[in-house]
VMD Tcl script that draws the C-alpha trace (Angstrom):
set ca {
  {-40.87 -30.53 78.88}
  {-43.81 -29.86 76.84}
  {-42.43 -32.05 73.83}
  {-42.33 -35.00 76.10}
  {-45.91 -34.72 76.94}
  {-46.89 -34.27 73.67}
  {-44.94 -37.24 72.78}
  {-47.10 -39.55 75.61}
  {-46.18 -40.78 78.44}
  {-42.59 -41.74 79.19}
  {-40.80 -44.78 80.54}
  {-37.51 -43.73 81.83}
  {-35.19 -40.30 81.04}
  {-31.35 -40.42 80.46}
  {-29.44 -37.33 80.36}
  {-26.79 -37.40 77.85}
  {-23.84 -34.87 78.23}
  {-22.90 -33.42 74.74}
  {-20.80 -29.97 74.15}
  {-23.27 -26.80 74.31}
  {-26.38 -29.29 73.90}
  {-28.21 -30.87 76.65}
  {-30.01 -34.06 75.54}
  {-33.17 -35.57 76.92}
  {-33.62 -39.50 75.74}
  {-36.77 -41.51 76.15}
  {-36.98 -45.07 75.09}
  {-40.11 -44.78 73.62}
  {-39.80 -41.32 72.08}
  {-37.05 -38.70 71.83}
  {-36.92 -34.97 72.38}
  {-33.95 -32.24 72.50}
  {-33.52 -28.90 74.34}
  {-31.02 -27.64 72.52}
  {-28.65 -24.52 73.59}
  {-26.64 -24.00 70.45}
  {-23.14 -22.95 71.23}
  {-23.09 -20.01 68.04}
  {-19.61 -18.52 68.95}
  {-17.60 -21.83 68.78}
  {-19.69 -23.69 65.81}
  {-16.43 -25.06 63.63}
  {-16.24 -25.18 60.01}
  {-16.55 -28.62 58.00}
  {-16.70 -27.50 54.70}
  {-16.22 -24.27 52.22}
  {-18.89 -24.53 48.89}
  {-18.60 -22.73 45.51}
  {-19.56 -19.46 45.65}
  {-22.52 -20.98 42.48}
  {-23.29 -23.78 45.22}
  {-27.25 -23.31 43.90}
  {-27.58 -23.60 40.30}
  {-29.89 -24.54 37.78}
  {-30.35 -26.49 34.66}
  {-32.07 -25.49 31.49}
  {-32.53 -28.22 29.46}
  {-31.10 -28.47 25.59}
  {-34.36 -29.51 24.41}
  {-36.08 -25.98 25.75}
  {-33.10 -24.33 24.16}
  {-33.99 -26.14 20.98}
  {-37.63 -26.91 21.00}
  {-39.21 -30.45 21.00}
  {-40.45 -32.91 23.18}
  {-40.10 -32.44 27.25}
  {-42.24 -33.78 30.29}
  {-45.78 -32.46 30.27}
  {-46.90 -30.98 33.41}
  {-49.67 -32.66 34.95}
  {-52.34 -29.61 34.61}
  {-52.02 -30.12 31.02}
  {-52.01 -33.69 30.88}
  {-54.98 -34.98 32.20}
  {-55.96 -37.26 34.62}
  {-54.03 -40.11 33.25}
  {-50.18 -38.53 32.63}
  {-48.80 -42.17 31.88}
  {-50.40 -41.52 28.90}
  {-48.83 -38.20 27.71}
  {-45.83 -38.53 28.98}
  {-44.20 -35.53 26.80}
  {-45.90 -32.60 24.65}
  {-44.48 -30.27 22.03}
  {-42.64 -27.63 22.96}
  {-41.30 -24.22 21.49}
  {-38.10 -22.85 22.24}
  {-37.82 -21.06 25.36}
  {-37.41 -17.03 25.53}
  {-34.26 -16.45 26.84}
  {-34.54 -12.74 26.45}
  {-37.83 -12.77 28.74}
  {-37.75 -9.79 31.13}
  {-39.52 -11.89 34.19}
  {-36.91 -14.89 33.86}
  {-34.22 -13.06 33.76}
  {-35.00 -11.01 36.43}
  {-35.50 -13.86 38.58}
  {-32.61 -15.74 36.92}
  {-30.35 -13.30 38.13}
  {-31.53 -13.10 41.49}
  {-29.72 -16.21 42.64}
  {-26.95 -15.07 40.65}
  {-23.68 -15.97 41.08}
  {-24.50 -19.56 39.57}
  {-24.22 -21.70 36.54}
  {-26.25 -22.08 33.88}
  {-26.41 -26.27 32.66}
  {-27.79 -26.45 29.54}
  {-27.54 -30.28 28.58}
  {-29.81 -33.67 29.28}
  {-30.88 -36.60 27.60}
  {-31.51 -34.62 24.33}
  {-28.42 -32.87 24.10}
  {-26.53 -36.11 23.54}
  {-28.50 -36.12 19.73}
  {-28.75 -32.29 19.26}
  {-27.05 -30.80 16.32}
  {-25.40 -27.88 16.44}
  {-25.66 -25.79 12.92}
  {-23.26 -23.78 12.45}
  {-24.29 -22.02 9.75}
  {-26.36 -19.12 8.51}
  {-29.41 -21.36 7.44}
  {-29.88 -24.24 9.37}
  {-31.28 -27.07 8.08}
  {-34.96 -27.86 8.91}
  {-35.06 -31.24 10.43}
  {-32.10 -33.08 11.78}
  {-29.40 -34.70 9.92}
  {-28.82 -38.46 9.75}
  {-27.31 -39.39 13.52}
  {-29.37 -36.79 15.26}
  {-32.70 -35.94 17.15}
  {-32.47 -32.11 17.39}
  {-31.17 -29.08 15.73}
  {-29.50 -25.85 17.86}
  {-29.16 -23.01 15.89}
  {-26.26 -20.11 15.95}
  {-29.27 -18.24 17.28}
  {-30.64 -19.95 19.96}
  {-26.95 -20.50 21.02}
  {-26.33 -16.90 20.93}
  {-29.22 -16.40 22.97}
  {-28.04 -18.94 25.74}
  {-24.60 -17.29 25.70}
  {-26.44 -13.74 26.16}
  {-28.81 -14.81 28.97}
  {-25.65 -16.45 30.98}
  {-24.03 -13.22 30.71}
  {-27.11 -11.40 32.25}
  {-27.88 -13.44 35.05}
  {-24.02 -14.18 36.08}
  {-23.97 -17.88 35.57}
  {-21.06 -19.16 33.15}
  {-22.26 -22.13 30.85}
  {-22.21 -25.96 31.46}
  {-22.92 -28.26 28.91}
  {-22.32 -31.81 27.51}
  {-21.78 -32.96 23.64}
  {-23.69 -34.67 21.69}
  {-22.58 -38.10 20.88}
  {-25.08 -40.15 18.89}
  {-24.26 -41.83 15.60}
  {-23.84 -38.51 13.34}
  {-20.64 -37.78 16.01}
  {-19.25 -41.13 14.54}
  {-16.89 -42.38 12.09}
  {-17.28 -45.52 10.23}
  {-15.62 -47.57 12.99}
  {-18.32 -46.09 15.43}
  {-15.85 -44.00 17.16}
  {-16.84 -40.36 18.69}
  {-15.63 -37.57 16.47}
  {-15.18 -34.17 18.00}
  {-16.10 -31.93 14.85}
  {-19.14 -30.80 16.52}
  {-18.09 -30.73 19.83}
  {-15.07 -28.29 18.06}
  {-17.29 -26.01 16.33}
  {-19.61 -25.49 19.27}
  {-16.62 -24.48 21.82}
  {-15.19 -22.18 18.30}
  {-18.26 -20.58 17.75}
  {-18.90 -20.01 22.30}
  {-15.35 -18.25 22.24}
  {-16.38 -16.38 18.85}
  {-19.38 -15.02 20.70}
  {-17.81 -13.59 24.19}
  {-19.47 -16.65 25.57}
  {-17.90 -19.07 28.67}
  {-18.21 -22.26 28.90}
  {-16.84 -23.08 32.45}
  {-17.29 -27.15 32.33}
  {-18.33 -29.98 29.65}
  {-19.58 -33.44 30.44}
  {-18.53 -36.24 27.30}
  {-22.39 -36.70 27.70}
  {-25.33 -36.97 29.41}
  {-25.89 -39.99 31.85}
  {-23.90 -42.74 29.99}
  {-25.34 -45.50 32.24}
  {-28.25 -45.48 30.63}
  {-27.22 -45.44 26.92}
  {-29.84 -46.92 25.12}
  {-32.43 -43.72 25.61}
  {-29.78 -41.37 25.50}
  {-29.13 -41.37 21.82}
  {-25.73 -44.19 22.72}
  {-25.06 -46.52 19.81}
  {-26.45 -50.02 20.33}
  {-24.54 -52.13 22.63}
  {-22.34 -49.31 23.96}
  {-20.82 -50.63 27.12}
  {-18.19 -49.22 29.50}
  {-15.57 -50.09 27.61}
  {-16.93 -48.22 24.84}
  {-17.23 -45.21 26.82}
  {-13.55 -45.54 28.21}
  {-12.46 -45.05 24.63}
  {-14.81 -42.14 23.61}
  {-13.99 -40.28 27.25}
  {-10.25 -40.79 26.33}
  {-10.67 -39.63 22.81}
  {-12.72 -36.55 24.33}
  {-10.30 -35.59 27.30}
  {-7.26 -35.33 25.00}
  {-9.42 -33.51 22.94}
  {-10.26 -30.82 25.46}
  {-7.07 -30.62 26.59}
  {-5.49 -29.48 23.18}
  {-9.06 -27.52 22.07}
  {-10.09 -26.10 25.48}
  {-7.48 -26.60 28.12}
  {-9.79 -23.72 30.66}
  {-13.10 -26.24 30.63}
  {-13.08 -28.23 33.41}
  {-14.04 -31.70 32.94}
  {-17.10 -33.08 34.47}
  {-17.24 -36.82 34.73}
  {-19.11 -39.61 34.81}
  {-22.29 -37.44 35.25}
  {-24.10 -40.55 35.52}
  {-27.80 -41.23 37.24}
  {-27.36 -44.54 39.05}
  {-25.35 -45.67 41.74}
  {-24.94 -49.43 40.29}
  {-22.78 -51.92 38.06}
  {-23.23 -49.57 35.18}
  {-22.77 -46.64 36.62}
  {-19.67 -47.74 38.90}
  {-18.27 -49.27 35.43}
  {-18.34 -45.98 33.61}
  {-16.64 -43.90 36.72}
  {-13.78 -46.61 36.61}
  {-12.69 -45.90 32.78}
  {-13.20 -41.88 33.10}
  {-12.42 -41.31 36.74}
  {-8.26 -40.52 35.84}
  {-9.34 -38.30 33.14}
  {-12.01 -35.85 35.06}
  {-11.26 -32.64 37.07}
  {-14.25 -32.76 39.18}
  {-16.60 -36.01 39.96}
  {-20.43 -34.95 38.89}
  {-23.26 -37.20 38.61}
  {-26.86 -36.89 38.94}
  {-29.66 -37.72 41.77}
  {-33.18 -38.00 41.59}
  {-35.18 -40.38 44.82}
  {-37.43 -41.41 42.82}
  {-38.89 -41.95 39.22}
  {-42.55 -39.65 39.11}
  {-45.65 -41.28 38.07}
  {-45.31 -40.46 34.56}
  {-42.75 -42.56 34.36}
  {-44.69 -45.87 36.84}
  {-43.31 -44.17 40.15}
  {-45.52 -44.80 42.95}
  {-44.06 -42.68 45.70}
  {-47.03 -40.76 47.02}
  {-47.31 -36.96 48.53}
  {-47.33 -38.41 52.48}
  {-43.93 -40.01 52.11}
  {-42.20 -36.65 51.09}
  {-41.59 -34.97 53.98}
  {-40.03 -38.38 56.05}
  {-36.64 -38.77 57.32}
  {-36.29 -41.63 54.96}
  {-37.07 -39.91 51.48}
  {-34.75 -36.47 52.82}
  {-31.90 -39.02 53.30}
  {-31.51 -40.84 49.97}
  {-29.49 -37.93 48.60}
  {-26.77 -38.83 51.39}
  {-27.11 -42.49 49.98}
  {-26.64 -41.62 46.62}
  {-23.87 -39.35 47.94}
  {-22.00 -42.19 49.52}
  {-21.55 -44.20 46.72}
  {-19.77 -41.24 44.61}
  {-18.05 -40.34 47.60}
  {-16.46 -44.04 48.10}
  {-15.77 -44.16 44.34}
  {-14.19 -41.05 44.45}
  {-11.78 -41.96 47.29}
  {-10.68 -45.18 45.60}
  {-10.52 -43.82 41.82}
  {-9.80 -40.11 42.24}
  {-8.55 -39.15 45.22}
  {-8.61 -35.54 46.30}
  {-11.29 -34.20 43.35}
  {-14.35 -32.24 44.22}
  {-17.86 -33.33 43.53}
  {-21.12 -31.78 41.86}
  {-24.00 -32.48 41.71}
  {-25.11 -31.25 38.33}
  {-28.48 -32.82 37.94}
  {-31.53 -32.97 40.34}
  {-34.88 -33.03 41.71}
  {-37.67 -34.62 43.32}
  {-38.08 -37.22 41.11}
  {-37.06 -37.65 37.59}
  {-39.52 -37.51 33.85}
  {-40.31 -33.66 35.08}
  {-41.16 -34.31 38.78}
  {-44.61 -35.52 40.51}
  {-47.75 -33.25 41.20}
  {-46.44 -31.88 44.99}
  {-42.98 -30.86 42.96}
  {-44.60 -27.35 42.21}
  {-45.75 -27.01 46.06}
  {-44.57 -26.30 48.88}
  {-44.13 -30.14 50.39}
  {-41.01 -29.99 47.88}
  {-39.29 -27.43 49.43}
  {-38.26 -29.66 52.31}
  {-36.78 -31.60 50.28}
  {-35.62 -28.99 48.00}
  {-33.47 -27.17 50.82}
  {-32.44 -30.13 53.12}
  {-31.08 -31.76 50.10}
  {-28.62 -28.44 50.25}
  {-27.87 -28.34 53.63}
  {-27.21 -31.74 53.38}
  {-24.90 -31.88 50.51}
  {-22.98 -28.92 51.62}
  {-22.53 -29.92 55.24}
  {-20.71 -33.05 53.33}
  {-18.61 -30.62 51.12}
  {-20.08 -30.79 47.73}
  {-19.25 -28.50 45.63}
  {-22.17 -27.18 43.44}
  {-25.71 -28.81 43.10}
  {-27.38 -27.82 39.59}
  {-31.42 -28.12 39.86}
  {-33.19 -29.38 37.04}
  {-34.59 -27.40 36.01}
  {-35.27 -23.61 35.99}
  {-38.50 -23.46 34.48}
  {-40.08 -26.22 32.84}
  {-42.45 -29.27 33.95}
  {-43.37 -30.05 37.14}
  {-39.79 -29.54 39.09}
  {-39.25 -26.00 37.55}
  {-38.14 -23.62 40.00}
  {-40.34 -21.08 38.40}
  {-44.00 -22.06 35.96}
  {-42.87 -23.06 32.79}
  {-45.76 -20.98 31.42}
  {-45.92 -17.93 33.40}
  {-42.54 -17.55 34.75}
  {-44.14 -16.97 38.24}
  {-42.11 -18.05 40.89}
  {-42.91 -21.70 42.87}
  {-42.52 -22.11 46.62}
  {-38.95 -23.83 46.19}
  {-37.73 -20.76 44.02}
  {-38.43 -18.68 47.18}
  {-36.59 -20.88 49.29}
  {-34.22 -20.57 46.45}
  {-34.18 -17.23 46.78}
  {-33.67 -16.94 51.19}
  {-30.81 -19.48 50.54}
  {-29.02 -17.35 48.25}
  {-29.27 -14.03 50.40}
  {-28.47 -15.44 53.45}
  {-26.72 -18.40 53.67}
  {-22.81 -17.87 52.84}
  {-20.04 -20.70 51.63}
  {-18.47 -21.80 54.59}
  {-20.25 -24.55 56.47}
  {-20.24 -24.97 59.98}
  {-20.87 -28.16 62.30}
  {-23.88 -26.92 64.45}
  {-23.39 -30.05 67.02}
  {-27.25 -30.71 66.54}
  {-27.71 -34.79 66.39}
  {-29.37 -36.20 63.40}
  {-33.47 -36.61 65.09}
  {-36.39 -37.64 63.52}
  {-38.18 -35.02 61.94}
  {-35.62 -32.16 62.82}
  {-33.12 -31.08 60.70}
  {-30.52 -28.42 61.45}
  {-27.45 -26.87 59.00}
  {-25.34 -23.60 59.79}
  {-23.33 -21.46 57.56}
  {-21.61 -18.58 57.82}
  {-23.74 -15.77 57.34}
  {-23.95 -14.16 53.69}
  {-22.51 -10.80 54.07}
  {-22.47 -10.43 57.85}
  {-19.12 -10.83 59.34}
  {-18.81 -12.61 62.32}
  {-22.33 -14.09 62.07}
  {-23.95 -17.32 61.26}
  {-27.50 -18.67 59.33}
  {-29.12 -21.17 60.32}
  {-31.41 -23.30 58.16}
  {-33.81 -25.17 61.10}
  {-36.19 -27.74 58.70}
  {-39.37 -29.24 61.32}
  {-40.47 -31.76 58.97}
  {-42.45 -33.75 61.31}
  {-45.98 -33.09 60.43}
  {-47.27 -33.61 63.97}
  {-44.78 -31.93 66.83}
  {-42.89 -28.64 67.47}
  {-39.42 -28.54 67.71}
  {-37.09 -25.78 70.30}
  {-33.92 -24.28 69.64}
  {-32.38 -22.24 72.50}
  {-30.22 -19.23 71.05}
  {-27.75 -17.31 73.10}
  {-28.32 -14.22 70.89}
  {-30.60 -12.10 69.03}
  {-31.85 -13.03 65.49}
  {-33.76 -12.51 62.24}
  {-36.25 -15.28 61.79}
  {-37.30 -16.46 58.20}
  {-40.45 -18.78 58.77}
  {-41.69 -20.32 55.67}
  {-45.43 -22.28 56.04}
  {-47.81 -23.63 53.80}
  {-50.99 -24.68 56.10}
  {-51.86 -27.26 53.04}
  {-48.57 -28.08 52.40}
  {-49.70 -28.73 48.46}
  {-50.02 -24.88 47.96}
  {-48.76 -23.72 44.96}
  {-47.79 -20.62 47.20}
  {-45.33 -19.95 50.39}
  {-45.78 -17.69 53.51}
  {-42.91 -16.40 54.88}
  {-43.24 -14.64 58.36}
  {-47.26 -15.65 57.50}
  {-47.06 -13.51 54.51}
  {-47.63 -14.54 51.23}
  {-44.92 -14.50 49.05}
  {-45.90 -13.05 45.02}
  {-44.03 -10.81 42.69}
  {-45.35 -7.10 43.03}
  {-46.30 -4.65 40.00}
  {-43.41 -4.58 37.54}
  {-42.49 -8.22 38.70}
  {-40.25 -6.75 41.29}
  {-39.11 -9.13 43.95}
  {-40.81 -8.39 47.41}
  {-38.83 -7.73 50.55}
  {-37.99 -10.56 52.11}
  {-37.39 -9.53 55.91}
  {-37.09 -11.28 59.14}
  {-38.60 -10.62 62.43}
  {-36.65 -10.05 65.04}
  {-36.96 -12.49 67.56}
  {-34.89 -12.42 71.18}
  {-32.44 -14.47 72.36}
  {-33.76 -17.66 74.42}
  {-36.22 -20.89 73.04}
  {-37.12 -20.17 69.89}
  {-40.38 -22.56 68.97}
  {-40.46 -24.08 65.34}
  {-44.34 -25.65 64.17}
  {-44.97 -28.67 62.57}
  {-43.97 -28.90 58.99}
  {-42.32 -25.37 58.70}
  {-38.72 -23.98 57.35}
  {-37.12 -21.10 59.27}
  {-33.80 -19.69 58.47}
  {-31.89 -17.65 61.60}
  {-29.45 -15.06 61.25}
  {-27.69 -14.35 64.23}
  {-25.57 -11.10 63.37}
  {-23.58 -11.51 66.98}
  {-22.99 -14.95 66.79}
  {-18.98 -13.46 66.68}
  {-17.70 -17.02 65.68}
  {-13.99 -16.39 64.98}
  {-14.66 -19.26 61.72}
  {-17.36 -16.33 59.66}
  {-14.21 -13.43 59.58}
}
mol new
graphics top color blue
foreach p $ca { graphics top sphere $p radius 0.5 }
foreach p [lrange $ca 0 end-1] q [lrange $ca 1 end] { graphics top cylinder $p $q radius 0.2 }
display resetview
């Protein structure tokens, strides 16, 4: 009963009968002793095994213009919104490393400037872009992509470009580069695993669209490109819409593709950062309300894909914490809340893979674009991947404020279960009773806009050689477990011996 005198005094107590969970209910506050029934947990969902993957964007493939991060853009960032940048090093020991450490994923390698990126094939590409086009890739920097996917496990994804060098003199899409790109991938030993038509066609006017291109202009390019595909490159799957909104534009442009796609994707992001006039601040991003708006967002795709294409899974192959490369707090540790809810959200609701954008670059990089050190979230990153496995169980927990709680199968331990437990009330500790043993995972940041992550109170860091530290539980006994104010623990329970985790 602690929690309820934390929580002040109380008018009146109802107790609410629920399987395996006893419920205590105040009217002016609420607070749960929970007994979680781990044996007889059943499964609502099985994810990809590449559930967590990542984007790279074209433009770092490339070189040019991306977000700049915040340390390097003064105090004013609405006023350097991008800065010059040089391609990135795929063949950099550290990234790769760490790359393949949440291998198996994929690799997206697409955006906003991919839709007006030319691809040269040809021995000496030309030095600026030709008429139609923002961006050149070269056969090298492809080849590079293609080498990097191979060493970190995580087959390509990628869109076409589609600006006015794709067109003919009707202004109709063209596949010719679209062809030699795919040519030139199977020339190389490379795999692309899915294609978008393009990048986020809802909002055509900064993504390189011709003027005035509506949905019904789309319809006809997205036709023109799924035949195409289907001749050229019947093994891609086809990703569609991958739009970024969830209104008239964006429901427009699922309506004319939704027949033609093999998977729904589209893109999420809460909010638009400051560089971009977004005035969400650091104190809102740990609420109940901000973690939800990725199930809103969900919703909508969900309800369009039950009316338009029945049956088809759904990605999620674009997001963050907030789109134009992510706010200050993206690179600390009050992210990761949202970082990791947002996954045991999504998966809970059986989508298929989320793609986080991006890897390493801005603000929202899993890893410094810089350095190549790892960020809080790629930790978290990191615990997801080793311990939580791909079939999703229903842990009976109801949705509370400030509590959050997903379960899995375990990763590699038959018969047992994870649990991902998320306290992200800043003020009051949470209990879980477990019938059973477990590992505990604790991850704490006593700032919370750390650039750095304790797990078990220890800080996280690469050691000497940039190997990855061991990242061990404690042993904790069966009975209340205790969870702190604005923490992340992840449980594995190898006994659990739920008949669903064979």
């Amino acid at each position: 009963m602690r929690n309820h005198q934390r929580a002040g005094s109380l008018r009146r107590l109802t107790r609410i009968a629920i399987p395996a969970i006893s419920v205590l209910v105040c009217t002016k506050a609420i607070a749960v002793d929970l007994t979680l029934d781990v044996a007889s947990m059943p499964r609502v969902a099985t994810i990809d095994p590449r559930f967590q993957s990542y984007n790279i964007e074209m433009v770092e493939v490339t070189g040019g213009r991306f977000w700049k991060p915040y340390a390097a853009a003064g105090a004013d960032a609405k006023t350097e919104r991008f800065a010059p940048r040089l391609p990135i090093d795929l063949r950099d020991g550290r990234l790769r490393k760490l790359a393949a450490a949440l291998a198996p994923a994929y690799l997206r390698v697409s955006g906003t400037w991919a839709n007006s990126t030319f691809f040269a094939d040809s021995e000496a590409p030309p030095s600026a872009p030709p008429a139609g086009f923002g961006g050149v890739l070269t056969r090298q920097q492809w080849l590079d992509v293609i080498d990097f996917s191979h060493a970190v496990d995580a087959p390509i994804v990628t869109s076409f470009a589609i600006s006015a060098g794709t067109r003919d003199a009707a202004g109709q899409w063209t596949s010719e580069q679209a062809r030699q790109l795919l040519s030139f991938t199977r020339s190389a030993g490379g795999q692309i695993a899915a294609a978008e038509f393009m990048n986020e066609p809802d909002l055509p006017a900064i993504g390189g669209a011709p003027d005035r291109y509506d949905a019904a202009a789309y319809g006809r390019d997205f036709a023109a490109f799924r035949a195409f595909m289907k001749d050229t490159a019947s093994d891609v799957t086809i990703l569609g819409p991958s739009t970024i909104g969830s209104g008239a534009d964006a429901r427009a442009r699922f309506a004319v593709s939704a027949e033609g796609v093999d998977v729904v994707s589209y893109h999420h992001y809460g909010a638009l950062s400051a560089r971009c006039g977004g005035g969400r601040t650091a104190k809102q991003a740990l609420s109940d309300q901000w973690l939800a708006r990725t199930g809103k967002t969900l919703a909508v795709y969900q309800a369009l894909r039950d009316r338009l294409a029945p049956g088809k899974p759904i990605w999620l192959t674009e997001t963050a914490e907030s789109a134009c490369g992510g706010n200050r707090w993206a690179a600390t540790f009050t992210d990761t809340f949202r970082y990791l809810d947002q996954l045991g959200r999504l998966a809970r609701a059986g989508v298929q893979v989320v793609m986080h954008n991006t890897l390493t670059a801005s603000d929202y990089g899993l890893l410094d674009e810089r350095t190549h050190l790892p960020r809080p979230n790629y930790w978290a990153a990191l615990l997801w991947r080793r311990l939580m496995g791909t079939s999703v169980l229903d842990t009976g927990v109801p949705q509370q404020s400030g509590f959050h709680v997903y379960a899995h199968c375990a990763r590699d331990m038959p018969g047992g279960i994870a649990l991902l437990v998320i306290n992200n009330d800043r003020r009051m500790r949470h209990e879980l009773k477990l019938p059973a043993a477990a590992q505990r995972y604790t991850l704490a940041n006593a700032t919370l806009t750390g650039g750095t992550v304790q797990l078990n109170g220890r800080t996280l860091a690469l050691e000497p050689s940039d190997r990855i530290p061991a990242l061990t539980g404690d042993a904790t006994a069966a009975g209340t477990i205790v969870f702190a104010p604005a923490t992340i623990t992840f449980l594995t329970i190898a006994n659990a011996g739920n008949s669903n985790c064979p």
